[in-house]
Every structure is written in C-alpha cells, then in structure tokens.
N, C-alpha and C positions, 0 to 999 in steps of 0.2 A: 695157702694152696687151695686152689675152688676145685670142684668133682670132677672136673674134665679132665684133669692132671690125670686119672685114674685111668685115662683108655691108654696110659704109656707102660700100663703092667702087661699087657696084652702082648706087648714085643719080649716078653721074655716067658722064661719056659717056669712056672710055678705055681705050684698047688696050695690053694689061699681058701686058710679054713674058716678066719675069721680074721675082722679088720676094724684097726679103732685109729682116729686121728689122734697124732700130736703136736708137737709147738711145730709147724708150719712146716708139716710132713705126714705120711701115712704108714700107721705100722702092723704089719702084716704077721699073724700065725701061717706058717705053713709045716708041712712035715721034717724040714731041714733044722729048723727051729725060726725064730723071729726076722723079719726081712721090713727095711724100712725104704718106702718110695720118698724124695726128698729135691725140692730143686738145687740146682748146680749153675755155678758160677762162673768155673775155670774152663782151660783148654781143655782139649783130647790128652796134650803130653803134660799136662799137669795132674790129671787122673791117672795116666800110666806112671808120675815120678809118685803119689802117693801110695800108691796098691806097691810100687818096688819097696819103698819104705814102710809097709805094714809086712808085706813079707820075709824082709829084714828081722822085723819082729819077730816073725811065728820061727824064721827058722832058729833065734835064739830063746824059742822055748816061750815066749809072750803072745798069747793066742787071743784074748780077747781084744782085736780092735776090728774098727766095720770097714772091713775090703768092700771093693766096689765088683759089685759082679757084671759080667757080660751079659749083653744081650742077645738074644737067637742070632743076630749078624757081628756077634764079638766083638761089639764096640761098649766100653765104658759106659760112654753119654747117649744116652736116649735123649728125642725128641719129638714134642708133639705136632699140630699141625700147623701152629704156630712159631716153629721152629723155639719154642721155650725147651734147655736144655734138666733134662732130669738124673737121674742115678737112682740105681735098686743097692742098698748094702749090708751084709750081715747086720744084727743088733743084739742087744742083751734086755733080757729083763733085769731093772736093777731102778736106782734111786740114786739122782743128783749127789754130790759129797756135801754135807752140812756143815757152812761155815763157822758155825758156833760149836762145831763139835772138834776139840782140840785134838783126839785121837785121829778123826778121820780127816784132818788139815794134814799132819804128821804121817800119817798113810799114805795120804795124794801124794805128798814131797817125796819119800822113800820109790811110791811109783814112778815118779818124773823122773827119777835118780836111773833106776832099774831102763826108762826107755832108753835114755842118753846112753847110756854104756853098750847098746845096740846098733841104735842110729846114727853108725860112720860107716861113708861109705872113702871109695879111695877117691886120690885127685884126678884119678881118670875118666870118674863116672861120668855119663854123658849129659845127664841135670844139670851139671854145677853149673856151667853159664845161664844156662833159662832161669834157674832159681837161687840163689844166691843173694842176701839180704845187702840192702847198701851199707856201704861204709859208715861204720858208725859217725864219724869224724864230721861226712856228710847229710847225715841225720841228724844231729844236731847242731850244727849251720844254719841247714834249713830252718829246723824248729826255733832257734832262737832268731833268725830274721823277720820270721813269719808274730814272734811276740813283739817283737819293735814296730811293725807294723801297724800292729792293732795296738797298743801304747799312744801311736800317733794319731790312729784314728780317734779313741777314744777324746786324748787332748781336743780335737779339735772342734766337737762337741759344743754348741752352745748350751743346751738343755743337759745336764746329767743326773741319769738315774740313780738313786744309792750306791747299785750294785755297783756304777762305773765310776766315781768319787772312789770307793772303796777300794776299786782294781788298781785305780792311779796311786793311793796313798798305799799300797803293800807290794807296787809293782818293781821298785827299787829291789826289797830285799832278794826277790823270789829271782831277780833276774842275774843276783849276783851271785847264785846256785847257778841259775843257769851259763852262764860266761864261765865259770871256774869249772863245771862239767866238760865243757866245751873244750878248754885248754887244756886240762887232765886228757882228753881222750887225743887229742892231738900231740902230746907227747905220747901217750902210748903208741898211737900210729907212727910217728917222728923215729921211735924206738924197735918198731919195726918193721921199716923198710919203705915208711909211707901207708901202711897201711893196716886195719885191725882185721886181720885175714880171719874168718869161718874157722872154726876147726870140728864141725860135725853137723850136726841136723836136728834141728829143733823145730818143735812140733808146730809152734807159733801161733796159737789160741789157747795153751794149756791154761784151763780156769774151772770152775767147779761145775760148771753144764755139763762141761764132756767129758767129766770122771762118774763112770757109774759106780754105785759100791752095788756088789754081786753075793750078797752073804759075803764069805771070806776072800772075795777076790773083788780084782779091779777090774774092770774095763775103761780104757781109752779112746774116745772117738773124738770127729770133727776133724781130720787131718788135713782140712784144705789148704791151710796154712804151713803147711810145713817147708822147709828151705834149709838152706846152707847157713849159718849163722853160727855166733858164738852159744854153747847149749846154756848158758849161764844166762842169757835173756829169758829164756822161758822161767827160767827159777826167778830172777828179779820180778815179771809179771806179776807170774804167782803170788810171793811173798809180800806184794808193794799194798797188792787189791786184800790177800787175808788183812792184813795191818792195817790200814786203813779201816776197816770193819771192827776190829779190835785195837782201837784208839792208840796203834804202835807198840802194843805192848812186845818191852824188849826180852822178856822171857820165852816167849813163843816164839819171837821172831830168830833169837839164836838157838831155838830147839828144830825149828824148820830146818837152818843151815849146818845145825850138826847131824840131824837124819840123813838131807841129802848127801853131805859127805861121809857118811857110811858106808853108803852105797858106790857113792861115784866122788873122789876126794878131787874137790874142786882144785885145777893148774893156778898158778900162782896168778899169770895174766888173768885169767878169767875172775880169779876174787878182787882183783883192781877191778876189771871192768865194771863186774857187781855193785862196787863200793859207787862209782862214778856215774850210773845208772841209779842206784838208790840217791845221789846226792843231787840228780836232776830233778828242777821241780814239773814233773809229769803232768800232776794233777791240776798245778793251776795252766799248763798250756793247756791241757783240755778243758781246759774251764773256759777258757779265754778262746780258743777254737770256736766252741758251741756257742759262745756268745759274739762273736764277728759272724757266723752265719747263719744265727739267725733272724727272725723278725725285729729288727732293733726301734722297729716304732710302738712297740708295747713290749716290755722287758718283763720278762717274769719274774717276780721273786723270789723262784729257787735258783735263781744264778744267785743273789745274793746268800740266800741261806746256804750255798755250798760253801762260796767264799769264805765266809762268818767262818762256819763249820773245820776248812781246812786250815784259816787263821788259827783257829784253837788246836789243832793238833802240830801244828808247824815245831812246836818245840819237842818235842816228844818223838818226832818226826826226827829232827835235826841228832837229838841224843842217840837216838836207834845208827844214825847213818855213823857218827863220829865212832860207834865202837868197831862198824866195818873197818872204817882207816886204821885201824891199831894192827 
C-alpha cells in the first residue's frame, strides 16, 4: 500500500493520534482504540454480508472481530482517485497465534468452535444466493480434471525437470486419493438429495494471521472470505496447514478435533465430510497448480523440495486420515 492510500482517511470522521504501517495496511491509534486502513477487494454487498456476520458475533457476546466502518457518506468501501477500493476496520493490539505453540493451536480450535456455533443465519437470509460455497461434489470435479490436465502436460514434455519425472512417478498414488474423495463426496451428495447443502457460515481464511492472541482473549479478523458452506471446512483448513507444519502428528491432530467438539460437537455428515476433505490430496494439487502456472522454462527447485518433502510425510499423513474413517 504506497502513501497515497492515506488521503482515503480523510473521508472519514477520526482522530489519529499516531500511525505505523503493517503487512499491506496502515494502523491507526485513535481515541476509540486502534483503527486499520487496508485495501479491499469485494463488492459493496459483500462488505455489508460480512459486518451482518460480525454483528452476528457481537450480539452472541463475541466482540473482538474488525467491523468495517462507514464513511462520512455511509458507505463501507471507500475510494481513491483512482477508483482503488479501501475499508477503515476496528483492530486489536495483539500477536499472530504461534504455530509451534500447542496451547495456542488448541485455543485457535476451541475459538473457531465458539464462532461456528454463532454463525447461522436462517435459509431466508438474503446472502445465501450471492455467497454460498460451490458444491463440493463440483469442486473436486474440477480439481481433479484440472490434475489430469497437467499430468498430460507434463507427459508430453520432451525435456523434464526432476521436479516433473518425480510428479509423473507419485502422480498415480496421489490421484487415487483424489478419485476416491471424489466418489465419497458424491455419494454423500447422491445421499442427499444431489447435493452437500451449507449448513451455516464459515469464515473461509480461518489460519494463524487472522487469530490475534490478546493476553487472555482472542481476536478474529480478515472476514472477507466468509460464506455459506459446510463450518467443518474451516476446521479441515485449519487442521491440514497446523499438520503439515507438525509432520502430522496424530496426537495433536486428534486433540484439535476433540477441543473443537467441546465447543460445537461436530454432525455426523460434516465428520464424513472432514474425513473426505482430509483424504483429498490438497497439497499436491497445489503443488501441481503452482507448477502449470508458472515459469516452466526455468523450474525452481523448491517445487521439487516440496514434492520430496510431501512424499515423506504422505504416510503419516495417510495414518492421521485412516483414524478419521473409524
């Protein structure tokens, strides 16, 4: 965000005592407490379905997330001259959640638990068609055509790179996760009614950026992503990105998922869905993603070193998933 951004504060009504930048924003003392300028991405009514869904929160007693405030003309989204779209939002003082810190992973969870048992609205509300997550069934369709794709590309290759000799010799196993996730989520749709219908609202970035620890409290941001979906996606994210950082370890990963269901005991569907979401191989389609778009006449070799890397956890990986099925 360059200095110019800074004449978008001017449209609003705030006494700014002092000012420091952060990760691709500007955060503001004023007398109300902390206020952070920040570009924006979405609609108008996608700023108004998030601020409904944070006030959701507050009035079930969850007060720390960043509402988006108005501007002197009570609009959400501000704009500069260049029509680049901005937002001013509450903030907290506080510190990212530490991945290597098992209490405050186990915290996060118990928080994400605490939002979901908030975040339903009815099937009335007027959101649910604008934001509403695709069908699972049709998400990974896509994702598994979009791997056969680059499969073939790769094959056709006369020169190949480590990395992509490696992709072809492990792309068998990884794909037969993915076809068997595929078909599991298709009978569950089959199961009902054609389809893996939402049943509340998930935040849809929930990861350790936008958990602040506040001394004893939590704060919540980044809600741009929020929608209608199943709320067991956000806990699979969660859980997939800690593990992965901690080489799968199955004790922490089944201390996550008995936190969370403390708080909020996961519906029977939604622990299949979990199961079938954890058995998708995520990390090598984004592996495989990032490698079709980008530079492929000089390959880097951290696509290889991730490959390497997920080859060695893949078993540990597979044991973690197999206890979900039980």
């Amino acid at each position: 965000m360059n200095d110019r951004a800074l004449k978008v504060l001017e449209q609003y009504d705030l006494e700014i005592i002092s000012m420091r930048r952060g990760r691709g924003s500007y955060i503001c003392e004023t007398p109300q407490g902390l206020r952070i300028l920040c570009d924006y991405a979405g609609s108008e009514n996608k700023a108004l379905f998030q601020n409904c869904v944070m006030e959701k929160l507050r009035e079930g007693g969850y007060r720390k997330v960043d509402m988006l405030l108005p501007n002197r003309e009570g609009q959400l989204i501000s704009r500069d001259w260049e029509e680049n779209k901005y937002v001013v939002k509450e903030w907290y003082a506080g510190r990212e959640c530490d991945t290597s810190n098992e209490n405050e992973i186990l915290a996060a969870v118990s928080n994400l638990a605490r939002l979901h048992k908030l975040m339903r609205f009815g099937e009335e509300s007027e959101f649910r068609k604008s934001f509403t997550a695709q069908p699972a069934q049709e998400e990974l369709r896509a994702q598994n055509a979009e791997l056969r794709k680059i499969r073939s590309f790769v094959r056709k290759k006369q020169a190949k790179h480590d990395f992509e000799r490696l992709f072809l010799n492990c792309f068998s196993r990884y794909y037969e996760q993915a076809a068997e996730a595929e078909e599991k989520i298709n009978q569950m749709a089959g199961m009902n009614g054609g389809n893996v219908v939402p049943g509340g609202i998930c935040h849809g970035d929930y990861n350790h950026h936008h958990i602040l620890m506040c001394g004893y409290d939590i704060a919540t941001t980044n809600f741009e992503c929020c929608r209608f979906d199943y709320q067991v996606n956000d806990l699979y994210r969660f859980m997939r990105k800690i593990l992965e950082k901690h080489d799968w370890n199955q004790r922490l990963g089944m201390r996550m998922l008995e936190n969370y269901s403390q708080v909020r005991p996961i519906p029977a569907q939604e622990r299949k869905l979990l199961y079938v979401r954890m058995l998708y191989p995520e990390k090598f389609r984004k592996l495989a993603n990032h490698y079709y778009g980008s530079n492929k006449a000089w390959i880097s070799n951290r696509f290889l070193e991730k490959l390497e890397n997920l080859n060695r956890q893949e078993e540990k990986k597979n044991n973690f998933v197999k206890m979900l099925e039980k």
